[in-house]
N, C-alpha and C positions, 0 to 999 in steps of 0.2 A: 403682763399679757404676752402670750407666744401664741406666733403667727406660721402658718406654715404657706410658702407664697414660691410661685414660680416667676421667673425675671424672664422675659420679653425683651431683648436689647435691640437698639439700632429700629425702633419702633420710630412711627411718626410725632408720634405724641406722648409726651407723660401721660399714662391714664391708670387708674384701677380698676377690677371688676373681683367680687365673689361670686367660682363657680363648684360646684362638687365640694363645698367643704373647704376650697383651697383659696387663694385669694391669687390671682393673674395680675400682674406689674408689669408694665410697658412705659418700657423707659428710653430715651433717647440718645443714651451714650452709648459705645459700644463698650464692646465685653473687653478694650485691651487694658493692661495695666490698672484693675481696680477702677478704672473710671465709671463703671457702671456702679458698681457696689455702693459708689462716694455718690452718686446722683440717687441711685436708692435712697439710701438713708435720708437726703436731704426733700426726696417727693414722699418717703413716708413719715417724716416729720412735722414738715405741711401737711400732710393730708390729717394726720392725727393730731393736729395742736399742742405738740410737745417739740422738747428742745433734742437737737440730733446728735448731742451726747449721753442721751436716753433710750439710743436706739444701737441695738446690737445685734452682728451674725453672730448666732452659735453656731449654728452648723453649716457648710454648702458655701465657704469662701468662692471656692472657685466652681461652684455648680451653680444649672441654674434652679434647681429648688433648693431652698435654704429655710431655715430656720430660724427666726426673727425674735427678738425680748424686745418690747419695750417698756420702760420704769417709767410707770405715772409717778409722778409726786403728788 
């Protein structure tokens, strides 16, 4: 599955919403050194019931819209 999602950092809450087609991520880490990316991965892993070495940026490391795979098993 790919996801095209924009990152929300330094929010009050982990939360998700799908708006336009895109899906909006509000995450509570900020944006310094990957620490957001690494709370990504670990609030859309939970969110989606897989494991978060299933869960990959392709695109937009350091953007905040990014391009997201995740591998169902």
């Amino acid at each position: 599955m790919i996801l095209q999602i924009k990152v929300i950092p330094n929010a009050r809450k982990n939360d998700i919403k799908f708006e336009n087609a895109l899906y909006k991520v509000y995450i509570t880490a900020p944006a310094v050194d990957g620490k957001a990316n690494k709370k990504l991965i670990e609030f859309l892993a939970e969110h989606f019931k897989v494991r978060k070495n299933e869960i990959f940026i392709k695109r937009g490391e350091k953007s905040r819209h990014k391009i997201i795979q995740i591998n169902e098993q």
